[in-house]
C-alpha positions in Angstrom: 16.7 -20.7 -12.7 19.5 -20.7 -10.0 22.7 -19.5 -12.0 23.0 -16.0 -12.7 25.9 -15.0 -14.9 28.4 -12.7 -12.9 31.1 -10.2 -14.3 34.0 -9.5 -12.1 35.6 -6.4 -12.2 39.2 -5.9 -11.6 38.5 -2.5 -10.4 41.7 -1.0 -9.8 42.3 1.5 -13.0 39.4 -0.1 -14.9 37.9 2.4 -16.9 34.8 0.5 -18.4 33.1 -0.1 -14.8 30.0 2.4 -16.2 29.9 0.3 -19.5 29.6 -3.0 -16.7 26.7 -1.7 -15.0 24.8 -0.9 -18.4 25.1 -4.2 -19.9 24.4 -5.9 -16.2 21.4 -3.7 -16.1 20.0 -4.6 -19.2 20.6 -8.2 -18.9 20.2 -9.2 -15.2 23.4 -9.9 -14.3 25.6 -10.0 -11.1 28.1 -7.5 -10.8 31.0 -7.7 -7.8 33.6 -4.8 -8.2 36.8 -6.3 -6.6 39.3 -3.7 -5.2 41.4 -3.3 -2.5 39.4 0.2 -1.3 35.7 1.4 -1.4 34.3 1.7 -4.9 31.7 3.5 -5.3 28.8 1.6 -7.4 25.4 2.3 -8.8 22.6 1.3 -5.7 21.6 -2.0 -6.9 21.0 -5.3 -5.2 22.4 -7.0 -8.3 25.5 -5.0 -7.6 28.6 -5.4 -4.9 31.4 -3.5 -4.3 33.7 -5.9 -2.7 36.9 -4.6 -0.4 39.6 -7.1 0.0 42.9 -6.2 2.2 45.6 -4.4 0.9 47.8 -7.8 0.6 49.5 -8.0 -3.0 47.0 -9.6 -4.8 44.2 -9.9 -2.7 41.7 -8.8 -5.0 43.3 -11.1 -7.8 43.1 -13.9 -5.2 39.4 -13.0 -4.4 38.1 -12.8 -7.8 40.3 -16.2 -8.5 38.4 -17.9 -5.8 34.8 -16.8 -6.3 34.9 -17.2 -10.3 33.5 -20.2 -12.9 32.4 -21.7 -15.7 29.8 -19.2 -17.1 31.2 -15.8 -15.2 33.2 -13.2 -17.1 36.2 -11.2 -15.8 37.2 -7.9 -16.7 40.8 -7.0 -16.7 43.5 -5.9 -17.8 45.7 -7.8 -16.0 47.6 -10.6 -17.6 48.2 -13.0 -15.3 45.1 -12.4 -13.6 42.9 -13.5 -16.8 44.9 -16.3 -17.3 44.4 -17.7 -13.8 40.4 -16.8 -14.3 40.3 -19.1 -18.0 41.7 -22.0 -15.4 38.8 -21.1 -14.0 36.3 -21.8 -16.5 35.6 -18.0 -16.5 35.7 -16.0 -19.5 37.9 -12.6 -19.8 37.6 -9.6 -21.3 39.8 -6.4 -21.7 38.9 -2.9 -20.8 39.7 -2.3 -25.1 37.1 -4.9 -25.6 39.9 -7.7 -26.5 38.6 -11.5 -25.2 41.0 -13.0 -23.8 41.5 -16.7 -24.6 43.4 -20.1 -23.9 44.8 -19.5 -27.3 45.8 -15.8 -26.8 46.6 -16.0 -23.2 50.3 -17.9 -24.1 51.5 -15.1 -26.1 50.8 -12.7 -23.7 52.4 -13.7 -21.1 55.4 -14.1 -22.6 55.6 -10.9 -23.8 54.5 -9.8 -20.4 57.7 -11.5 -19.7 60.0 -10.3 -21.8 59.0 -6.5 -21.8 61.7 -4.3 -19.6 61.6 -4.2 -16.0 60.1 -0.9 -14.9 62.8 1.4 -13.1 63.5 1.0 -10.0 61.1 4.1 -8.3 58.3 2.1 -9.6 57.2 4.5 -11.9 56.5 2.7 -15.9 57.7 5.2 -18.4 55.0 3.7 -20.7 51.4 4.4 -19.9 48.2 2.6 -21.5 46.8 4.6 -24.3 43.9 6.3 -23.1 40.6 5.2 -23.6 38.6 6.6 -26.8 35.2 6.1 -28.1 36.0 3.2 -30.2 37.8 1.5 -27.2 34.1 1.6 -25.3 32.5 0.8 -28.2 34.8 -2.5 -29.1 34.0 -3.0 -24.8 30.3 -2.7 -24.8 30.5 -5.0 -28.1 32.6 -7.6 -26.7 30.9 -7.9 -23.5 27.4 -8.2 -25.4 28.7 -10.8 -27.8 30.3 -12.8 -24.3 27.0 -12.6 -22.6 25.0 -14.0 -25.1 27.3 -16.3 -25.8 27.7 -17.9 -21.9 23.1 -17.9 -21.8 23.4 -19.9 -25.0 25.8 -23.0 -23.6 24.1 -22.6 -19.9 20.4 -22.9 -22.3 22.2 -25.8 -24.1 23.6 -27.7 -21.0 20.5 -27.6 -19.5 
């Protein structure tokens, strides 16, 4: 077998990288941990921490370029994930939500029309933090999207 399903994590903020390594562990997967500073990851040769420059983007652009049809990206990021599904990739969200061709339209138009943060950069509106049932919903998801991407590869081949 020369494909091996591998998960990209939009590192930056993600709070579900421990959940990654679990499920990579268990299954055999390829990790690469895409940020634009060292991140430190479990010692694994299945596992990369990948440093991009500090260009706007770059990791976006990296994870972009080096994903497929059969990978899976975690992010939370919007327009990232909907570049990735161009891809062939399939995404995920930190909460566990898949995003989809379907779901990707609606939002990014509400990424769109939400207010302009103020000027100092600072969002008055923060992401609810993280709970047991967020990492639980995760670890769910990312199970289910596994096993789903070995049953088409097993299928196409």
């Amino acid at each position: 077998m020369g494909w091996v399903l591998t998960v990209f994590i939009d590192a930056d903020g993600c709070p579900v990288k421990d959940e990654v390594y679990r499920v990579a562990e268990r299954y055999g997967l390829d990790v690469r941990v895409v940020a634009n500073h060292y991140t430190h990851t479990p010692a694994s040769p299945r596992i990369e921490a990948v440093v991009v420059p500090k260009d706007f983007d770059a990791a976006d652009n990296w994870i972009v370029e080096h994903t497929g049809p059969g990978d899976i990206v975690v992010t939370a990021d919007i327009l990232l994930a909907a570049r990735c599904l161009t891809q062939g990739a399939r995404v995920v969200g930190p909460k566990g939500q898949e995003i989809t061709g379907e779901s990707i339209g609606d939002a990014v138009a509400s990424r769109e029309l939400a207010p302009t943060p103020p000027r100092n950069g600072r969002s008055h509106r923060r992401p609810a933090p993280m709970d047991k049932k967020d990492r639980s919903r995760f670890l769910s998801k990312l199970d289910e999207m596994v096993n789903a991407v070995r049953r088409d590869a097993g299928s196409a081949g």
